[in-house]
C-alpha positions as CSV (number, residue, x, y, z in Angstrom):
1,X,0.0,0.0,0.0
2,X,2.9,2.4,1.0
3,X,4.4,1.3,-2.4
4,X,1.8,2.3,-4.4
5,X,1.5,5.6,-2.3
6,X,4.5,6.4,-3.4
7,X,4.5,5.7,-6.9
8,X,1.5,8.3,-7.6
9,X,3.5,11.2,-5.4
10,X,7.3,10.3,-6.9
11,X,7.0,13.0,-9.4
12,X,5.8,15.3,-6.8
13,X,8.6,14.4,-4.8
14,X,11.1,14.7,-7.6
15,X,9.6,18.6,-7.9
16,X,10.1,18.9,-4.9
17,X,13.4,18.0,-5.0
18,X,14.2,20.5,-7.6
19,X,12.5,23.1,-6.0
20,X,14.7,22.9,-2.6
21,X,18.0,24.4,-3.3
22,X,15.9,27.5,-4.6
23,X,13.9,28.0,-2.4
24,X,16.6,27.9,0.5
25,X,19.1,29.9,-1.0
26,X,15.9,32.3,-1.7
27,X,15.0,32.5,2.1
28,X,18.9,33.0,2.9
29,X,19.4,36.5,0.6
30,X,15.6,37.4,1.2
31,X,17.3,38.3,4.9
32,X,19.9,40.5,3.5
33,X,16.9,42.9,2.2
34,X,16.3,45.5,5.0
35,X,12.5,46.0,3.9
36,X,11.1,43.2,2.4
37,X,9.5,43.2,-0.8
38,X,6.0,41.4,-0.8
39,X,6.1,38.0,-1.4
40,X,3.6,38.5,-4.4
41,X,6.4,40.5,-6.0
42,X,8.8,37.8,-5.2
43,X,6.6,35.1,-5.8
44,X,5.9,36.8,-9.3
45,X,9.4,37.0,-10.4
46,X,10.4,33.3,-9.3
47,X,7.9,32.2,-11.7
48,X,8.9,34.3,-14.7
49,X,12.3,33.2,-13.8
50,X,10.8,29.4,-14.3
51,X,9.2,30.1,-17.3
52,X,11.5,31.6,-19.5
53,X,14.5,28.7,-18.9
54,X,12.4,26.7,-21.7
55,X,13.0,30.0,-23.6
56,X,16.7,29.9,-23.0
57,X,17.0,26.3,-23.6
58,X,15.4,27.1,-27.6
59,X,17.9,30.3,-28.3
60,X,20.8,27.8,-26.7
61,X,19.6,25.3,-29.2
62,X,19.5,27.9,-32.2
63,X,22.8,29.3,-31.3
64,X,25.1,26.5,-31.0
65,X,23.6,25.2,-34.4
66,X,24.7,28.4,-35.7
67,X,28.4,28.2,-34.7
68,X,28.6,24.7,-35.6
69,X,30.3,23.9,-32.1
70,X,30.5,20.1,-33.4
71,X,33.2,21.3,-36.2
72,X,34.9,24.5,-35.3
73,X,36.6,23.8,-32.4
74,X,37.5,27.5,-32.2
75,X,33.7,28.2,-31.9
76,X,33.2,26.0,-28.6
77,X,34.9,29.0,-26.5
78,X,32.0,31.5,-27.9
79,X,29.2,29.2,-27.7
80,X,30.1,28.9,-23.9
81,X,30.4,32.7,-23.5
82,X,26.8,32.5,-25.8
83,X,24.9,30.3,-23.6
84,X,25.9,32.0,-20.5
85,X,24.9,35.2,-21.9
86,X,21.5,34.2,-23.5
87,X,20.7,32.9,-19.7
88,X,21.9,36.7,-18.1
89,X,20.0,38.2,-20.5
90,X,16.7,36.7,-20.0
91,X,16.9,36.9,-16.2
92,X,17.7,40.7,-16.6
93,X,14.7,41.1,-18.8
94,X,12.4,39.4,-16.4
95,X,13.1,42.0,-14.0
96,X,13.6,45.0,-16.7
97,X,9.8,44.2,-17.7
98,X,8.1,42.9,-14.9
99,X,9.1,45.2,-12.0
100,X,11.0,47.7,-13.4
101,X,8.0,50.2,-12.9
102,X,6.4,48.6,-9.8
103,X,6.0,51.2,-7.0
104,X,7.9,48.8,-5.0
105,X,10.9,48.9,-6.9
106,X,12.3,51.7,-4.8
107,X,15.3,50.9,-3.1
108,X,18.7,49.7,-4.3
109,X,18.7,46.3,-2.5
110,X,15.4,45.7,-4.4
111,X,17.4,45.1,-7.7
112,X,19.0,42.6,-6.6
113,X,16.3,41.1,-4.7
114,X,14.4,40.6,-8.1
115,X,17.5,39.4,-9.8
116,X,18.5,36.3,-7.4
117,X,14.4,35.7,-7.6
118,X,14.2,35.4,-11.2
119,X,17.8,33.3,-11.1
120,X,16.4,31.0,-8.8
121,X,13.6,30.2,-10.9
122,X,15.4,29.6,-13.6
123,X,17.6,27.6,-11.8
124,X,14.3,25.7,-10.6
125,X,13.8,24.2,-13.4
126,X,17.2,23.2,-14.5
127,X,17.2,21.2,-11.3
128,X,13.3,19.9,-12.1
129,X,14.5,18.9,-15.4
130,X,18.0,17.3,-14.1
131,X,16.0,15.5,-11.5
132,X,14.0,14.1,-14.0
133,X,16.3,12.8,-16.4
134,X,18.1,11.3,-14.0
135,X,15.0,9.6,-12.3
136,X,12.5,8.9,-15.2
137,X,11.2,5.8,-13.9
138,X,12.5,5.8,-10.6
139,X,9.3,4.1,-9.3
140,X,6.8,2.1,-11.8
141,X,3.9,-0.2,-11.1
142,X,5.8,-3.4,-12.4
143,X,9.3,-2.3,-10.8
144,X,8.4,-0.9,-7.6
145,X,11.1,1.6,-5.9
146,X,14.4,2.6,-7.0
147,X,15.8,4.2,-4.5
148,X,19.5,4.1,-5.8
149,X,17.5,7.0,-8.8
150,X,15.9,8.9,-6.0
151,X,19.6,8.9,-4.2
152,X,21.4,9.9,-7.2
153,X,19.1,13.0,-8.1
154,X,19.5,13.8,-4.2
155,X,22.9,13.6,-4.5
156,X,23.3,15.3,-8.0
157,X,20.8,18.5,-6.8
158,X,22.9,18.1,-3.6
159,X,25.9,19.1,-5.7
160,X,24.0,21.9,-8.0
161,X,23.0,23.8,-4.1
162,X,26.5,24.5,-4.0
163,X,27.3,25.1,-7.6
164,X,25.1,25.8,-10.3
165,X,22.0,26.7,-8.1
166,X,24.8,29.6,-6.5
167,X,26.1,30.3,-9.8
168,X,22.6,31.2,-11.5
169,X,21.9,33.4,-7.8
170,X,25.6,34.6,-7.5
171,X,25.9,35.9,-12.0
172,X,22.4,37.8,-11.5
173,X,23.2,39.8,-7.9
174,X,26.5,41.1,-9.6
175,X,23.6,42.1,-12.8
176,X,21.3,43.4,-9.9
177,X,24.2,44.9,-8.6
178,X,25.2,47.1,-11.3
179,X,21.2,47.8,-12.0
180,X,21.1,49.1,-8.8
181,X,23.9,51.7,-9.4
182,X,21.9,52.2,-13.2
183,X,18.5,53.3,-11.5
184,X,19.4,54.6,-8.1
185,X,22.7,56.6,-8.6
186,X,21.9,58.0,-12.3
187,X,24.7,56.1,-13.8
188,X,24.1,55.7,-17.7
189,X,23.3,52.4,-19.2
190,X,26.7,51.0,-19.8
191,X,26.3,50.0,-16.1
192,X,23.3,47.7,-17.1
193,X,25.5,46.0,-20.0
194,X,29.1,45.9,-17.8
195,X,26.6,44.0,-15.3
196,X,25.6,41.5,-17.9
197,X,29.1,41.6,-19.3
198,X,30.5,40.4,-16.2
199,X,28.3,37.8,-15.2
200,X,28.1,36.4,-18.4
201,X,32.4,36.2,-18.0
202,X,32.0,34.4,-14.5
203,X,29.3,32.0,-15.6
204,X,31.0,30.8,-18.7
205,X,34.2,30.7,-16.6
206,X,32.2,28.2,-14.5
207,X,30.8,26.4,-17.2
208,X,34.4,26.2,-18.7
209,X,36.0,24.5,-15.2
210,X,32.8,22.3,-14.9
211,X,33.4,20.9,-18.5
212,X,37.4,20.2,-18.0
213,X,36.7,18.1,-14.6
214,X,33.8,16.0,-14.6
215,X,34.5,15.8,-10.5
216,X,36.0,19.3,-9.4
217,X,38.9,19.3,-6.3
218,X,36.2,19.0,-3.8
219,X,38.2,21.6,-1.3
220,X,38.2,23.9,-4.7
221,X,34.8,23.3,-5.1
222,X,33.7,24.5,-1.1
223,X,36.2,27.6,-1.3
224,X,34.6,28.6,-4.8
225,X,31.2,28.6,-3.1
226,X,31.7,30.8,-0.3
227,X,33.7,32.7,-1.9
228,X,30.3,33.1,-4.4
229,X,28.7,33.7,-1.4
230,X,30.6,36.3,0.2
231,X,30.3,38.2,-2.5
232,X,26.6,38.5,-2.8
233,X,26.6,39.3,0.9
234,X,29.5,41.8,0.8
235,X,27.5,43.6,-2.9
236,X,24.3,43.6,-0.3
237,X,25.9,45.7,1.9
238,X,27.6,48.4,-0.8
239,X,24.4,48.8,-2.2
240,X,22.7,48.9,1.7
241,X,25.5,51.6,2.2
242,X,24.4,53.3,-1.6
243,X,21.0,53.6,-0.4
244,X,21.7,54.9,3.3
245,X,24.4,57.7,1.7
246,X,21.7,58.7,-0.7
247,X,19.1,59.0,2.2
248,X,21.2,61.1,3.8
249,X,22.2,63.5,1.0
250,X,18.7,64.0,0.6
251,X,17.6,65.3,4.2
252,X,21.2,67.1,4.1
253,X,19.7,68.9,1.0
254,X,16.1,69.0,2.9
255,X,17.6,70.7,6.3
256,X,19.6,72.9,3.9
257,X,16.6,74.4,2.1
258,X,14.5,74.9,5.5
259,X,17.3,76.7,7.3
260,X,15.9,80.5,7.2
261,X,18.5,83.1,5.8
């Protein structure tokens, strides 16, 4: 009876799987974000996030049939530097359309708030998809449970927490970054496309290591993670710092303008 349980909820428990790295590193940088944003806005984000990855998985497609990766060995370098940037791009836009003129979007901290939402997503269903393939008929009527697939796409999503899951979360807070300096300190915008220039460097970088070692140094590996860490937090805090310096200009300019002659 269990058994058969089971069977019915495996693919629920397979989204689930997918969903978890997400949705905790969502909760972690959710508490670097002074005000919250309302988890509508959040909510809303995450989801476009999820829905344009099928999007990104088409122009991939498109793109490496163009540079003809399979026979120009010198094209393999730009079609990693390609895919990384089709993925940047798409994350960006989510945020450039869908909040860009929400009253909520007031605060520096809020660009990258919505960035590391809609990377999340998309990293969502990467993981959904990877958890899939690698447990397509992890339980079946006639079989019954295999647990050694539903270990494996633990392990394997396990793995992606700590390094593509970050990536996608870590590439779109240095984009939110450097949106944040676009909107909220005037800057023109070759901010916006330095952004998306560097994070699409760093993720193909990534990508690059990942394809040269199928099992990175695991001491590499942990170092690389916090260091991907440390700098979301540490970018948090500049842009915490942007948006207390500009508060303070302003009622510096306020006090200024009520002092009587």
């Amino acid at each position: 009876m269990a058994a058969a349980v089971f069977i019915k909820i495996f693919p629920f428990v397979l989204i689930t799987l997918g969903l978890l790295p997400s949705a905790i590193w969502l909760l972690f940088y959710l508490r670097q974000d002074l005000h919250p944003e309302p988890k509508k806005m959040i909510l809303k984000v995450f989801l476009w996030g999820m829905l344009v990855a099928p999007l990104a998985v088409l122009a991939q497609y498109v793109t490496l049939a163009a540079l003809d990766v399979n026979h120009i060995a010198a094209a393999a370098g730009i079609g990693l530097i390609a895919l990384a940037g089709i993925e940047e791009l798409l994350k960006y836009l989510v945020v450039r359309t869908e909040i860009e003129e929400e009253p909520d979007f007031n605060e520096p901290t809020d660009a990258m708030v919505y960035m590391i939402a809609a990377a999340l997503g998309f990293a969502t269903i990467e993981n959904i998809s990877i958890a899939f393939s690698i447990a397509p008929e992890g339980v079946s009527p006639g079989q019954g449970i295999n647990t050694a697939n539903l270990l494996e796409a633990s392990r394997v999503l396990g793995v992606r927490f700590l390094g593509a899951t970050l990536l996608h979360a870590f590439s779109s807070a240095v984009v939110g970054y450097f949106l944040a300096v676009h909107f909220f300190k005037k800057r023109g915008l070759w901010t916006i496309w330095m952004g998306l220039g560097i994070a699409t460097t760093l993720h193909a970088l990534f990508n690059y290591l990942i394809l040269q070692s199928v099992t990175l140094n695991g001491l590499v590996f942990l170092v690389s993670s916090v260091c991907m860490v440390g700098v979301i937090v540490g970018l948090f805090k500049h842009v915490r710092s942007m948006a207390s310096r500009s508060t303070n200009l302003a009622n510096m300019r306020t006090a200024s303008q009520d002092t009587p002659l």
